[in-house]
Structure formats: structure tokens, C-alpha cells
C-alpha positions as CSV (number, residue, x, y, z in Angstrom):
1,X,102.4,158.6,77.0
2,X,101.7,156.1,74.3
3,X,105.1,155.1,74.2
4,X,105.5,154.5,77.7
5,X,101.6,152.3,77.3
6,X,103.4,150.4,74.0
7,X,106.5,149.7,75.5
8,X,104.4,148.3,78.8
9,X,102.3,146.4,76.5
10,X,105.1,144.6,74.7
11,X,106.7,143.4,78.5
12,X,103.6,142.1,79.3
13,X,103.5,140.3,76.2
14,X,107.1,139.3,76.4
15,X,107.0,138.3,80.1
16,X,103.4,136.0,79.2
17,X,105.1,134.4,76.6
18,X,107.9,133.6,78.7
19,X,105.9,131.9,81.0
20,X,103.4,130.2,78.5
21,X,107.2,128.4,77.3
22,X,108.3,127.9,80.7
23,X,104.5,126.3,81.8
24,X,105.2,124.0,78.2
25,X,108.5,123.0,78.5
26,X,108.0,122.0,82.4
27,X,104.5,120.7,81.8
28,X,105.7,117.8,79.2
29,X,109.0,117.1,81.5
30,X,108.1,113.4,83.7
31,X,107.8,115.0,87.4
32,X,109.5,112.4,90.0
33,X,106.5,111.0,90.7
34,X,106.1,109.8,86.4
35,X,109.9,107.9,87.0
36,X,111.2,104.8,87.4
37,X,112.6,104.0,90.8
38,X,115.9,102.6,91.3
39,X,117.1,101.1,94.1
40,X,120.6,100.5,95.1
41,X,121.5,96.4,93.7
42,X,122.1,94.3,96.8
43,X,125.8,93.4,96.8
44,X,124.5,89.7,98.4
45,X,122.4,87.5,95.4
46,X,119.5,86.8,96.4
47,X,119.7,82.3,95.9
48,X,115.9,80.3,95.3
49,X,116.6,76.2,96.3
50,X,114.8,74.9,93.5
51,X,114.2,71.1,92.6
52,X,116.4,72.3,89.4
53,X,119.5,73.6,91.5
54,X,119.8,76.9,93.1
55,X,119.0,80.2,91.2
56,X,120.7,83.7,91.6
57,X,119.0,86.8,91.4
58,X,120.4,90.3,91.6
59,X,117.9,92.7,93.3
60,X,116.9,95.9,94.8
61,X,115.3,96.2,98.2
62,X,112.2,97.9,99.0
63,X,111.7,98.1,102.7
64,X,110.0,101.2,103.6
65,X,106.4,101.9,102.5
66,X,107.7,104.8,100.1
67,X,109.6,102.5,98.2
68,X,107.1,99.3,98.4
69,X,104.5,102.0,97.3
70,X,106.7,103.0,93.9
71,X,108.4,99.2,93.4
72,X,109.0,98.9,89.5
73,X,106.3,101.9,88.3
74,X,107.3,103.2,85.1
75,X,110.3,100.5,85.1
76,X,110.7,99.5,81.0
77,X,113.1,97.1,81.1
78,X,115.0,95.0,83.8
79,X,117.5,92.0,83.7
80,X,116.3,88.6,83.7
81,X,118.6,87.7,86.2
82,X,117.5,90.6,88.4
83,X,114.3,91.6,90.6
84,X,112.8,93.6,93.6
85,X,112.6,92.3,96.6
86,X,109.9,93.8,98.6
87,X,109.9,93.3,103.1
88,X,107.3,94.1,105.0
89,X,107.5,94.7,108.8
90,X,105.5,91.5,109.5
91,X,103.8,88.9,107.9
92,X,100.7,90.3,106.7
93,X,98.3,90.3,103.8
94,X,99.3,92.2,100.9
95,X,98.0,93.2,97.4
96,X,99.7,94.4,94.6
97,X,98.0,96.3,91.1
98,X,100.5,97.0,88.1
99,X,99.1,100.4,87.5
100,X,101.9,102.8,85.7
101,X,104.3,99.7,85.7
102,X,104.9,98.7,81.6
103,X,106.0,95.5,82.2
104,X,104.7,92.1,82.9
105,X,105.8,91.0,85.7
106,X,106.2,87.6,88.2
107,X,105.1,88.3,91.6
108,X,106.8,85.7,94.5
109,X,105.0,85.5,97.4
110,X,107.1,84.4,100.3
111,X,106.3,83.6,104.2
112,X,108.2,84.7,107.1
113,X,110.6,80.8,106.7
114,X,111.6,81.5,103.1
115,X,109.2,79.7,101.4
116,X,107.1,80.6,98.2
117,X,103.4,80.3,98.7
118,X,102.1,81.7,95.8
119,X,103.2,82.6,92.1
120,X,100.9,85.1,90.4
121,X,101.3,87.1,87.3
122,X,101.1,90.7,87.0
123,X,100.2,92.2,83.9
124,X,101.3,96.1,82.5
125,X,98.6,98.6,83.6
126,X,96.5,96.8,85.5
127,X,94.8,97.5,88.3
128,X,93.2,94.6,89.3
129,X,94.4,93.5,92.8
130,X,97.3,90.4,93.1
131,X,97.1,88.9,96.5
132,X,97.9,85.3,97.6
133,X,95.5,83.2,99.3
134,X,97.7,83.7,102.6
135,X,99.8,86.4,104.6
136,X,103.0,87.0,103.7
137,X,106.5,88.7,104.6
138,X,107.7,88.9,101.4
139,X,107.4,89.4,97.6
140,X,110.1,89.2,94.6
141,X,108.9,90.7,91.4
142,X,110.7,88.9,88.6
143,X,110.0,89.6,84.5
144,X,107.2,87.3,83.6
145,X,108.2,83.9,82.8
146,X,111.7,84.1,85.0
147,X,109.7,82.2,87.7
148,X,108.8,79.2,85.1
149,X,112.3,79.2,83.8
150,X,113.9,79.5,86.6
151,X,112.0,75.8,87.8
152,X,110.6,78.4,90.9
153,X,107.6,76.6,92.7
154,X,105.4,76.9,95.6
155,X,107.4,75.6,98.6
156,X,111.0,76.6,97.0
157,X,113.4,78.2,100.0
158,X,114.6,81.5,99.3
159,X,117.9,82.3,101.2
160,X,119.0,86.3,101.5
161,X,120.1,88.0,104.4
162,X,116.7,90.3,104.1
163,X,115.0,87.1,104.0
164,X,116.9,84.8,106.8
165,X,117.7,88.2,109.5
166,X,113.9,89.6,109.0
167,X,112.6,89.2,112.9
168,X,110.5,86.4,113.5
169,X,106.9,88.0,115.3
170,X,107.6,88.3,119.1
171,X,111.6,88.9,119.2
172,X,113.0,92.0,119.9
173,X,114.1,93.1,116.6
């Protein structure tokens, strides 16, 4: 009988330590939720009309709310050449925070025509809120200084077929 409580006692304690290493080992891997999203690269550049000469950009799309939501969280590093391009439905107000995203960021507010109407900077971890002073369709989030580099100013035209085929409010599509 004491065997039989002994050998009992030893699988419990086997089977609890098993799981205290699983819960450990599972508990310190990132979920989905702690990594970066990447989005599929655009195979069209996305090309900024800028008193400079026109300026290419590689980027990712976010165009549903479950990827405008995640955007460049937990991104590290990124091309300076490269961005995200977020599209909303319609033009609309919009705020952005940097909360869980590392790097500092340039955030391109565009209108429904192409045009930028606001620059802002985002900085890592923040969550204070980065809206422009008007609606907008559209936001590229470069690195942080691209947008100076680059010679990117308020009124520059953006051309991408995201940008150009997005419906105008009232037609059908």
C-alpha cells in the first residue's frame, strides 16, 4: 500500500513538474499578438511628386481594421526605402499612438486626391495620440527622417494604385 501511495506521489510530482516546464517555456515564448506584422510588399512602388523629383517607396498595405490596428507594432527595423501604407474606407479622422512599436516613425497624412496634409512624428512607445488637423484617407508610416530626406512636404501628390483607384465618397465602389 505504501508503494502503490509512493509511486502515485512521484507521478504527481513528475506530471506537475511537467507542466510547471511546459507553463515556463510557453509563458516566455512572444504569443502572436507580441509579433511584428508583415504584410505582403506591393509589387507597384508607391511614387511621392516632390519639388525634388519623384520618390519610390516599397510598402505593405494595411486595408482592413485588423491590420491598420497592428500596422508596424513590435516592427525593429525596416528599409528606408520602404513603408506602410494604411487605407481607410473613407476619408475620416484618424489617430495614431506608437504604443509597442520600437521605432520612430514618420506618419504621412494623405486626403482622398493624393495629397499630404500633414507630416507628424511618431515616437517608440508612445501613446500620446498623432492626428492631423483634418480628415484623411490615408497614412504612410516611413522611418523618421525619410520624409525630410526624401524633400516630402505638405501638398506633395502621392500616386499608387491604392491611392488613385480608392472610391471617391458617393460612387459605387
Amino acid at each position: 500500500m505504501i508503494r502503490k501511495l509512493i509511486l502515485a506521489m512521484v507521478a504527481i510530482v513528475v506530471i506537475l513538474a511537467g507542466l510547471g516546464v511546459y507553463f515556463v517555456y510557453f509563458s516566455s515564448q512572444p504569443t502572436m499578438a507580441d509579433q511584428a506584422m508583415r504584410l505582403p510588399v506591393d509589387p507597384v512602388p508607391l511614387v511621392v511628386e516632390t519639388a525634388a523629383g519623384e520618390r519610390n517607396f516599397t510598402i505593405e498595405i494595411a486595408d482592413d481594421q485588423s491590420e491598420r490596428s497592428r500596422g508596424l507594432m513590435f516592427r525593429e527595423a525596416m528599409a528606408d526605402d520602404h513603408g506602410m501604407l494604411f487605407v481607410f474606407p473613407e476619408t475620416q479622422p484618424v489617430g495614431f499612438w506608437m504604443r509597442n512599436t520600437p521605432m520612430p516613425l514618420d506618419l504621412i497624412f494623405i486626403g482622398q486626391d493624393g495629397r499630404v496634409r500633414d507630416i507628424l512624428p511618431g515616437e517608440p512607445f508612445s501613446e500620446a495620440l498623432i492626428a492631423p488637423s483634418e480628415p484623411v484617407r490615408f497614412v504612410l508610416e516611413l522611418k523618421q527622417g525619410t520624409a525630410e530626406k526624401a524633400g516630402i512636404k505638405d501638398g506633395d501628390f502621392m500616386r499608387h494604385p491604392a491611392v488613385n483607384e480608392a472610391p471617391s465618397p458617393g460612387s459605387p465602389g
